[in-house]
C-alpha positions in Angstrom: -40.7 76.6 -3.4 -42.6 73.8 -2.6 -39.1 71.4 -2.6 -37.6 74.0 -0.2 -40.0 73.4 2.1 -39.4 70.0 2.1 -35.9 70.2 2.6 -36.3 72.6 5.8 -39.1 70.3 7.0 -36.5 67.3 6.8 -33.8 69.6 8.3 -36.0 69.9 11.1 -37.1 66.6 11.5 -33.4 65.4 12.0 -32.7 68.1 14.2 -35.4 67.1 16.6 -34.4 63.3 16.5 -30.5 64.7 17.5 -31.6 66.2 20.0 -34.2 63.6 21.6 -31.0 61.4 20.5 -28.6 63.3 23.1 -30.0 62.4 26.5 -29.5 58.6 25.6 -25.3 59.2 24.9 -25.3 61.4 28.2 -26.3 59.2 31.3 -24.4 57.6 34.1 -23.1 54.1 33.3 -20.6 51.8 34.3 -18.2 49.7 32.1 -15.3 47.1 33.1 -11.6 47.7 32.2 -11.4 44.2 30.4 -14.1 41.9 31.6 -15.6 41.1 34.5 -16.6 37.3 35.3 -18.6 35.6 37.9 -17.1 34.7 40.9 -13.9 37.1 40.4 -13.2 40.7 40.8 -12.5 43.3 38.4 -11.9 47.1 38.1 -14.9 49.2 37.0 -15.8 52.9 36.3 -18.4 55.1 36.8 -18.6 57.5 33.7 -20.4 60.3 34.2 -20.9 63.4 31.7 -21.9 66.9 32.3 -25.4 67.2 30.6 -25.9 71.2 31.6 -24.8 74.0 29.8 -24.6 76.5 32.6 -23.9 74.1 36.0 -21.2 71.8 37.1 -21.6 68.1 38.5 -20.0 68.4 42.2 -21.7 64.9 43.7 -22.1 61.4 42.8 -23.4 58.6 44.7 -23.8 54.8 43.9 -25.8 53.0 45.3 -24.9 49.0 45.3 -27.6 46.3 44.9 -28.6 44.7 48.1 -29.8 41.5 46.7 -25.9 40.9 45.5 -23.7 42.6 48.4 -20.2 43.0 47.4 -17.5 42.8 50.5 -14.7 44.5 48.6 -15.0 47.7 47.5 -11.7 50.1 46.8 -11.8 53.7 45.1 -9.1 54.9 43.3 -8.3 58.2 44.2 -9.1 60.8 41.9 -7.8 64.8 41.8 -10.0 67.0 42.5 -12.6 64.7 44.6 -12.9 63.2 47.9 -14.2 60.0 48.4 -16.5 58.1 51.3 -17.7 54.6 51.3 -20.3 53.7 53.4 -21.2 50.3 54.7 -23.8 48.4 56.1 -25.0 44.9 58.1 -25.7 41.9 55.8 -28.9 39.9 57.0 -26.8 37.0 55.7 -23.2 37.3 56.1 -20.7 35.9 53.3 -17.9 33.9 53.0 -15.2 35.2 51.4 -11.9 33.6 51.5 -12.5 31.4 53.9 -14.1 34.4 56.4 -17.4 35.1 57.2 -18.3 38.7 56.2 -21.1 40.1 57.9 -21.2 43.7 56.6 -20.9 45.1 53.1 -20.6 48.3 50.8 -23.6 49.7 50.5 -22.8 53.1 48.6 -19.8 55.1 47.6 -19.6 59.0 47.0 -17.7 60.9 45.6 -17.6 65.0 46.2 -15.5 67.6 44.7 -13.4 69.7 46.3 -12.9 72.1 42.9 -14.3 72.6 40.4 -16.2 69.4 39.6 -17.2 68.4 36.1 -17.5 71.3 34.2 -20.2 71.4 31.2 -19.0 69.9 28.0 -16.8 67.5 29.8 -17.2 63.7 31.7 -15.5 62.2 34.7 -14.6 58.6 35.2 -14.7 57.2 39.0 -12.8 54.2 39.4 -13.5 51.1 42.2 -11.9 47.5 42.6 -15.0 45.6 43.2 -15.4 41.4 44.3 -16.3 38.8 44.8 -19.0 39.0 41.7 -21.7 37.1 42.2 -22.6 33.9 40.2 -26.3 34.2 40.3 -26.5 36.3 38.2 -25.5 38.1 34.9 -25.9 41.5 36.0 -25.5 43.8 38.7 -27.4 47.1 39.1 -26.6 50.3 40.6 -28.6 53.4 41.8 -26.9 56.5 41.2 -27.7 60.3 42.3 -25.9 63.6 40.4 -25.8 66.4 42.0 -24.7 69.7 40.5 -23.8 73.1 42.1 -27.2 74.8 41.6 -28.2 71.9 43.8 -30.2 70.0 40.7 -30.1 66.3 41.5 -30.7 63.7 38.9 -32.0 60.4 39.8 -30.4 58.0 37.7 -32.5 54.5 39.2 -34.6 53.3 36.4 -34.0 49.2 35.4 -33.9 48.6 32.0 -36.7 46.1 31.6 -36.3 43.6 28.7 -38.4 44.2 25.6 -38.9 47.8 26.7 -37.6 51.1 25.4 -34.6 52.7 27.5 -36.1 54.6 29.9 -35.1 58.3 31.1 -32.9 57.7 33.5 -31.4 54.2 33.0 -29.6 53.1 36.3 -26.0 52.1 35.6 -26.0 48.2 35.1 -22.7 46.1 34.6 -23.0 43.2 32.6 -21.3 39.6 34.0 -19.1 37.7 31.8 -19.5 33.6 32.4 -16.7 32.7 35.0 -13.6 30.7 33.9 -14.5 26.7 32.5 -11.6 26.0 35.2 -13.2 27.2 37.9 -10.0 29.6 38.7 -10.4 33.1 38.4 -8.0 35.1 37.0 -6.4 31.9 35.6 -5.0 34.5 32.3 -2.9 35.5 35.4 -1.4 32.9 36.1 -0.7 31.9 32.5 0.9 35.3 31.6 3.2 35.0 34.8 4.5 31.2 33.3 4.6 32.3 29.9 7.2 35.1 31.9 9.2 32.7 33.4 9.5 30.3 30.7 10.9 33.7 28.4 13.3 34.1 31.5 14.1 30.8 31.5 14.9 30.6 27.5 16.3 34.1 28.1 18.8 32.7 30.7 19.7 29.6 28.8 20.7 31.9 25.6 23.1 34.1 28.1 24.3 31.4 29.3 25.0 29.7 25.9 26.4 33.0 24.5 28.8 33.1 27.6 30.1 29.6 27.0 30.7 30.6 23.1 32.6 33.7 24.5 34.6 32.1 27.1 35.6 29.2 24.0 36.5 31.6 22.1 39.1 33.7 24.4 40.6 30.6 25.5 41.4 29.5 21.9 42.8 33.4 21.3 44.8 33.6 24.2 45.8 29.9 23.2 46.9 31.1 19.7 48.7 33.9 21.0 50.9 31.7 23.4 51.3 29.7 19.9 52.4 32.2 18.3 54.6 33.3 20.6 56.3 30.3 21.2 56.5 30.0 17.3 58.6 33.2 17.3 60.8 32.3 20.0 61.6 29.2 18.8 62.8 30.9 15.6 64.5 33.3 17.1 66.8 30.5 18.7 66.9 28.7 16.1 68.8 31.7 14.1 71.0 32.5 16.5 72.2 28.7 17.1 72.7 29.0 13.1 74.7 31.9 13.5 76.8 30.6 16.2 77.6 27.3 14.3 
């Protein structure tokens, strides 16, 4: 009796940790597809799961640090969603390329025009974001959820080192050190010789494998005329035996 009760006890134990586990597995956060380094751009998405049982997620906005403006900002459309981004005045204006940039993205939202996430799923919201900065090794975003029974969940909180994850962790995208050549996207530029020099070889093969070909009818059609002068000359040479 007194083991049963024990076991429940620990059954129950672990059940609680599960479920004061979930919320940490189910916030907004925002990853890189690959990496994204200082100084360049990269594509990132917004992931964002359904943490209701009985309501769907219709809204998301993103808020981008001011402190670390960011002149390009593209969305990728997604079905199912509109999308709006919303820019603002620098106090300092940029240099990007060259230009001067004097405003910046300051938010992006998306809304849906269906169904939304629906409970027990996620979304991902995709954006082409640059210049990084190089001041930093991390940039932090605010971000709202809204859902259809008009719930909103502030997802804003920094994660402050030596400190437990708080409740609602704002999304923050870690920033990979920038190439040792200075030149970003220089893996680019690399793949794209490494291409040509395989066309290059590729061509040099063809052309090879035509020369081969082209040797080789010549000495058949060669043989053939051979041959056919061989035959020829015998056939002469029989009759002018007959004759004599």
């Amino acid at each position: 009796m007194k083991a049963t009760r024990i076991a429940a006890a620990g059954v129950a134990a672990a059940s609680a940790v599960l479920v004061l586990s979930v919320p940490a597995f189910a916030h907004v956060s925002v990853q890189p597809e690959g990496e994204a380094a200082k100084g360049g751009y990269a594509t990132v998405n917004f992931k964002v799961p359904n943490e209701r049982d009985d309501a769907s997620t219709t809204e998301l906005e993103v808020s981008f640090p001011a402190d670390h403006p960011l002149a390009s900002v593209m969305p990728q459309p997604i079905d199912g969603w509109s999308v709006k981004v919303t820019k603002s005045k620098l106090a300092k204006p940029l240099t990007l390329h060259g230009e001067k940039i004097d405003e910046a993205v300051s938010k992006v939202t998306w809304t849906a025009t269906g169904k939304g996430v629906e409970p027990g799923f996620f979304q991902k919201f995709p954006l082409s974001i640059g210049a990084l900065p190089e001041d930093t090794d991390e940039l932090v975003f605010k971000a709202l959820q809204t859902y259809d029974n008009k719930e909103v969940v502030r997802w804003i909180e920094p994660q402050k080192e030596g400190q437990e994850e708080p409740e609602n962790p704002a999304p923050a995208l870690a920033l990979s050190a920038a190439s040792t050549d200075g030149h970003h996207g220089s893996s680019t530029a690399e793949d794209a010789s490494d291409t040509s020099k395989a066309a290059a070889d590729s061509s040099t093969e063809a052309s090879s494998a035509d020369s081969s070909d082209t040797t080789a009818r010549v000495l058949g059609i060669v043989g053939i005329v051979v041959g056919v002068a061989g035959v020829a000359y015998g056939v002469l040479a029989g009759r002018r035996r007959t004759s004599a």
